[in-house]
C-alpha positions as CSV (number, residue, x, y, z in Angstrom):
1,X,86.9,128.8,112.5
2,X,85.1,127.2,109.8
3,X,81.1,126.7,110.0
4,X,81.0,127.2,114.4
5,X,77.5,129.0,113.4
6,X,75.5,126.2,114.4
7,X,78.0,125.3,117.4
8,X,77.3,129.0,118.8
9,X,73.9,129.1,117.9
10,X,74.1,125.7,121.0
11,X,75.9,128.2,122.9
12,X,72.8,130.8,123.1
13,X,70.3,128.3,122.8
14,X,72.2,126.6,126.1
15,X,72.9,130.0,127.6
16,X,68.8,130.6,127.4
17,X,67.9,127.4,128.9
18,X,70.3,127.4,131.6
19,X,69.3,131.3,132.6
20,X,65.4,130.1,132.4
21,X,66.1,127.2,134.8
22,X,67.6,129.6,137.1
23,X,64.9,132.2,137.1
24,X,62.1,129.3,137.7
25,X,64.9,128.2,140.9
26,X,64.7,131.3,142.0
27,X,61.6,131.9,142.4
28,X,60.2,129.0,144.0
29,X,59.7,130.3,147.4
30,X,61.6,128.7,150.0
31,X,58.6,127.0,152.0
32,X,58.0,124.8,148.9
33,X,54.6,122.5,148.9
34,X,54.4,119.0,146.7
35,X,53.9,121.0,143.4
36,X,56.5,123.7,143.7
37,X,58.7,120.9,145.0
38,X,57.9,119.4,140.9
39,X,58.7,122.3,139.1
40,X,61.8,122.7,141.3
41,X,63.2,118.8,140.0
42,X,62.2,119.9,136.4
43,X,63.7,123.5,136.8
44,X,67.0,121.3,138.5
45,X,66.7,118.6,135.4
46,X,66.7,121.6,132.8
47,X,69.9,123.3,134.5
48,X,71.6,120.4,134.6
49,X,70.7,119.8,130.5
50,X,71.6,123.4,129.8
51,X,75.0,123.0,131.4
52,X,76.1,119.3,129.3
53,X,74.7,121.2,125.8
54,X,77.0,123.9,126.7
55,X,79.9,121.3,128.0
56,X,79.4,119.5,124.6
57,X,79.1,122.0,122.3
58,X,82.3,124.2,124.1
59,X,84.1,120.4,123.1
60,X,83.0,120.6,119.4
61,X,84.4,123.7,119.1
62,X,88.2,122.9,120.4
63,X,87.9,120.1,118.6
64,X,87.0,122.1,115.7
65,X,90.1,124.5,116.6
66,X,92.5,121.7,117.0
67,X,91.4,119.9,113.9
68,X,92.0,123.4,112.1
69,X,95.4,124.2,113.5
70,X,96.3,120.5,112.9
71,X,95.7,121.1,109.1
72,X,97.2,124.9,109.2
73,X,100.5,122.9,111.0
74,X,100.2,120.0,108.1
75,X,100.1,122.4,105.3
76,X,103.0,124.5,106.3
């Protein structure tokens, strides 16, 4: 696969987002007040951004796959 270094580079920059977001989630304690309640939404908002970077960038790549065995097919 031909220049993926920036579309795994996404895939740890998404991977460290999403496992921040999850370490915030789980440690908001479970009788949450107005604040913690906040950081929760934002922690939830930044899971859910970490998971479509990783959806998108997984769809570059087997794009880029596909693209690059159509070619290899074309060219015999």
């Amino acid at each position: 696969m031909i220049g993926l270094t920036p579309a795994l580079q996404g895939l740890a920059r998404s991977e460290a987002q999403f496992n921040q977001a999850a370490r915030t989630i789980a440690r908001t304690p479970l009788s949450a007040g107005e604040t913690d309640t906040v950081d929760l939404s934002a922690a939830a908002v930044a899971l859910l951004t970490a998971r479509n970077n990783f959806e998108a960038t997984t769809k570059f790549i087997k794009t880029s796959d596909e693209m690059q065995q159509s070619l290899i097919n074309t060219l015999g």
